[in-house]
N, CA, C and O of each residue as an XYZ file, in Angstrom:
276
protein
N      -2.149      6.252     -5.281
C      -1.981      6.905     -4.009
C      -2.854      6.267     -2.941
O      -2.428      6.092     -1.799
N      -4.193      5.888     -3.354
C      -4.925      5.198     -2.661
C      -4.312      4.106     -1.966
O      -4.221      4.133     -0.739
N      -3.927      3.246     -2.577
C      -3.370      1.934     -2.028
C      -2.088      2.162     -1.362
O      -1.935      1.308     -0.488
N      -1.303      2.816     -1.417
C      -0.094      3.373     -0.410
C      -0.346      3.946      0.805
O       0.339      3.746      1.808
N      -1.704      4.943      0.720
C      -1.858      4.883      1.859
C      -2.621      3.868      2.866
O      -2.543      3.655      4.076
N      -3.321      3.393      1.906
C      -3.941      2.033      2.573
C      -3.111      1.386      3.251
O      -3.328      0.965      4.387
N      -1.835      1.212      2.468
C      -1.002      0.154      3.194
C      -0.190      0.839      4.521
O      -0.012      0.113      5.499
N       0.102      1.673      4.539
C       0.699      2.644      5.303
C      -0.251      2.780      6.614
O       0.214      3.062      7.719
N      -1.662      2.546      6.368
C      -2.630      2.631      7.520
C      -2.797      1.079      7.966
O      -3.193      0.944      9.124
N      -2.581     -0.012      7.299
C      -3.018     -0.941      7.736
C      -1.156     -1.526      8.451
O      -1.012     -2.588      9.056
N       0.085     -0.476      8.151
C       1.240     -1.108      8.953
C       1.139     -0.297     10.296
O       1.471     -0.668     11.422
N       0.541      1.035      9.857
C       0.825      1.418     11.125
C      -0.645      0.972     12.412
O      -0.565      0.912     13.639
N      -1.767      0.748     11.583
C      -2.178      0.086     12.598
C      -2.027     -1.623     13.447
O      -2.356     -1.998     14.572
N      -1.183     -2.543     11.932
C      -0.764     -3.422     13.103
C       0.366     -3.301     14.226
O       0.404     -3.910     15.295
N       1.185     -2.461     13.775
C       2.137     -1.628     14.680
C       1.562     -0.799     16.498
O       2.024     -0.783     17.639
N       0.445     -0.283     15.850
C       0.047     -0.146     17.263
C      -0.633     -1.887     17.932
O      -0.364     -2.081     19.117
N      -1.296     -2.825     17.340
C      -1.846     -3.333     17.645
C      -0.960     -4.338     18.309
O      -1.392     -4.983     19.264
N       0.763     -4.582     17.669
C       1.317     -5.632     18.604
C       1.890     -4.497     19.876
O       1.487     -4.568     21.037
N       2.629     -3.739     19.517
C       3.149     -2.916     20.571
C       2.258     -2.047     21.674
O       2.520     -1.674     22.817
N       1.371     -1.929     21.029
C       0.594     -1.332     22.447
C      -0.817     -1.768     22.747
O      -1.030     -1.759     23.960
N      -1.699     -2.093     22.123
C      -3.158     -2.556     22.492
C      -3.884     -3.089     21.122
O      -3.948     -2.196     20.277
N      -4.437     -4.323     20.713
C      -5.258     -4.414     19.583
C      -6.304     -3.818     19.406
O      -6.632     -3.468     18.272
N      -7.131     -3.546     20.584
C      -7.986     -2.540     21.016
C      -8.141     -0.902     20.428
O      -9.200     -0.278     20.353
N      -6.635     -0.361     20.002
C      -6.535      0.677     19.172
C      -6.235      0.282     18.001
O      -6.772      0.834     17.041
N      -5.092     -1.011     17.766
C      -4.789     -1.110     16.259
C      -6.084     -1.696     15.792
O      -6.608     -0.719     15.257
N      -6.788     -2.536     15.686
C      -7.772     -3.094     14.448
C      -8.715     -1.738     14.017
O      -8.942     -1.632     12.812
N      -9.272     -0.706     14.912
C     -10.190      0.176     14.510
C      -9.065      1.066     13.046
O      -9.573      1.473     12.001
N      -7.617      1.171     13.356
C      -6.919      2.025     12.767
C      -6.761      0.960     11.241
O      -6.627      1.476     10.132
N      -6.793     -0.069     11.383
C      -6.798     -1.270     10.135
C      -7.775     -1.034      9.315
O      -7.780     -0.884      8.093
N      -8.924     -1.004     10.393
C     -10.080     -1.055      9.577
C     -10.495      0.318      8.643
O     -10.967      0.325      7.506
N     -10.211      1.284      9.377
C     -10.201      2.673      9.347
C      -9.595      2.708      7.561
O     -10.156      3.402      6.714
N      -8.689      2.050      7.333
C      -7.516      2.669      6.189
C      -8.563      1.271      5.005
O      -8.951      1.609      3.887
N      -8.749      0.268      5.393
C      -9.395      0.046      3.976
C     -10.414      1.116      3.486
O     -10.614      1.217      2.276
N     -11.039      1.886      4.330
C     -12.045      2.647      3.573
C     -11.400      3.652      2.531
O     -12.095      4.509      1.987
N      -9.603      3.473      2.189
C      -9.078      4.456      1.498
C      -8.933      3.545     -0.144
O      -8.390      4.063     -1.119
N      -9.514      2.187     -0.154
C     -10.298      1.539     -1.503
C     -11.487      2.732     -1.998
O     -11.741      2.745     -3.203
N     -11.849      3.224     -1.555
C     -12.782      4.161     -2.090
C     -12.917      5.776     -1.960
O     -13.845      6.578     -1.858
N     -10.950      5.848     -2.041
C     -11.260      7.355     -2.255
C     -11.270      7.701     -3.964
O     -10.868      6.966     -4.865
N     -11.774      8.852     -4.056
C     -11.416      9.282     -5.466
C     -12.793      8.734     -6.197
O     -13.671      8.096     -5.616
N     -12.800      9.107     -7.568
C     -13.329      8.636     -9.016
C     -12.739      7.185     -9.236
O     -11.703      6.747     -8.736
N     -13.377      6.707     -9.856
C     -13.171      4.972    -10.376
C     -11.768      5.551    -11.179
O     -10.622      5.385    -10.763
N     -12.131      6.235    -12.371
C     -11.499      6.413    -13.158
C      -9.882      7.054    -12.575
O      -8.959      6.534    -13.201
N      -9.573      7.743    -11.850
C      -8.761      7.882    -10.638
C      -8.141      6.829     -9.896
O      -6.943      6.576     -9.774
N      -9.068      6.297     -9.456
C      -7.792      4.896     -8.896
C      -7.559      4.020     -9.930
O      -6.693      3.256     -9.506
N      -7.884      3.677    -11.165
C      -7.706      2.554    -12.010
C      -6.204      3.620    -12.696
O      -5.128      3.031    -12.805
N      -6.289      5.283    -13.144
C      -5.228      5.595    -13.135
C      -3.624      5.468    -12.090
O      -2.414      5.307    -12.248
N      -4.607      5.661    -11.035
C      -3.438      5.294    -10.006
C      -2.767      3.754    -10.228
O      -1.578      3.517    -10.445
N      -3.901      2.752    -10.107
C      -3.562      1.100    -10.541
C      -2.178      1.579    -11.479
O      -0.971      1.718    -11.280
N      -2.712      1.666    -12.111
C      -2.141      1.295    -13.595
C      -0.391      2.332    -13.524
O       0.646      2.054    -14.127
N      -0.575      3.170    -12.844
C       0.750      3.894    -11.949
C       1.642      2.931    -11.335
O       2.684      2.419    -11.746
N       0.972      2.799    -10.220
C       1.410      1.991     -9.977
C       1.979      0.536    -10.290
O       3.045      0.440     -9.684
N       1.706     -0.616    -10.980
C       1.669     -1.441    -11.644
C       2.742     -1.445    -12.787
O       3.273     -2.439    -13.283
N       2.979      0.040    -13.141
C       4.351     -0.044    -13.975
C       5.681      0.628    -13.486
O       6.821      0.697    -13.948
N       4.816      1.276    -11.922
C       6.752      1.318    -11.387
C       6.885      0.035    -10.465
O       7.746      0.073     -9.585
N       6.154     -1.019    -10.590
C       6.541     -2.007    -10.001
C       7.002     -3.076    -10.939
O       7.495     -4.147    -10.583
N       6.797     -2.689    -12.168
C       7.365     -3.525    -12.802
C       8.806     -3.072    -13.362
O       9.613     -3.988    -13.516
N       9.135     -2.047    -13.616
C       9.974     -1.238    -13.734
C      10.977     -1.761    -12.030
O      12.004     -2.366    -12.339
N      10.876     -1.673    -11.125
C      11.741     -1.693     -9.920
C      12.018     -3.825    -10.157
O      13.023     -4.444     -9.810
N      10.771     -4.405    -10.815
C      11.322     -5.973    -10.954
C      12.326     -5.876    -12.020
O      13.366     -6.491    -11.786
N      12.277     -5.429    -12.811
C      13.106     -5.188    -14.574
C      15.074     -4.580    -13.541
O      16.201     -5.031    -13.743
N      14.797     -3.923    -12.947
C      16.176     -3.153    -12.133
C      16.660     -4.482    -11.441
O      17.698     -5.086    -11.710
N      15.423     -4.932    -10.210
C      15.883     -5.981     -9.522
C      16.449     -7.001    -10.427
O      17.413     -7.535     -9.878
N      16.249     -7.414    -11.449
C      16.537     -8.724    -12.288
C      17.333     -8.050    -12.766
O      18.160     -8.288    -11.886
N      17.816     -7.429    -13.368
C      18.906     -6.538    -13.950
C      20.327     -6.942    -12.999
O      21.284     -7.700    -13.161
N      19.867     -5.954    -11.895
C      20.863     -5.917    -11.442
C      21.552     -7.492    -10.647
O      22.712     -7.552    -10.240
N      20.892     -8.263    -10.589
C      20.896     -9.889     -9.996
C      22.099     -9.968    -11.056
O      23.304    -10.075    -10.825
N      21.453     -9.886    -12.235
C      22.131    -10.901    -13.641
C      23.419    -10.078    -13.780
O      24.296    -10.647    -14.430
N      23.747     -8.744    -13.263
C      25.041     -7.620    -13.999
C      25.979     -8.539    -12.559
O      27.076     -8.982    -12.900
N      25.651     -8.736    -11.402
C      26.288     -8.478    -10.037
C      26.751     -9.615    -10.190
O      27.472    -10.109     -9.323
C-alpha cells in the first residue's frame, strides 16, 4: 500500500508541477517519498511481497494472453 501511494503522490505531484507551477509540484514529490516509511518493517516487506506477486501474476495473464491472441 505504501508504494501505491507513493506513486500516486509522486504522479500527482509531477502533474501539478508541468501543468501549473513546479513551485507546488516538487514539495508534493517530495512530500510522498516519506510514504517509504510508513508502517512496521515487517508491514511493508508484507506489502513488497503483495505486491510482487500480483505483478507477476498480471505478467503470467499478459504473456498468456499475447501467446492465446
Amino acid at each position: 500500500m505504501h508504494i501505491i501511494l507513493m506513486l500516486a503522490g509522486m504522479i500527482i505531484g509531477l502533474s501539478i508541477g508541468t501543468n501549473f507551477s513546479w513551485f507546488f509540484g516538487v514539495p508534493v514529490m517530495a512530500g510522498s517519498l516519506l510514504f517509504w516509511e510508513m508502517g512496521s518493517k515487517a508491514w511493508r516487506e508484507k506489502q513488497e511481497g503483495f505486491l510482487l506477486v500480483v505483478g507477476l501474476a498480471c505478467g503470467a495473464l499478459v504473456l498468456l494472453s499475447s501467446i492465446f491472441d
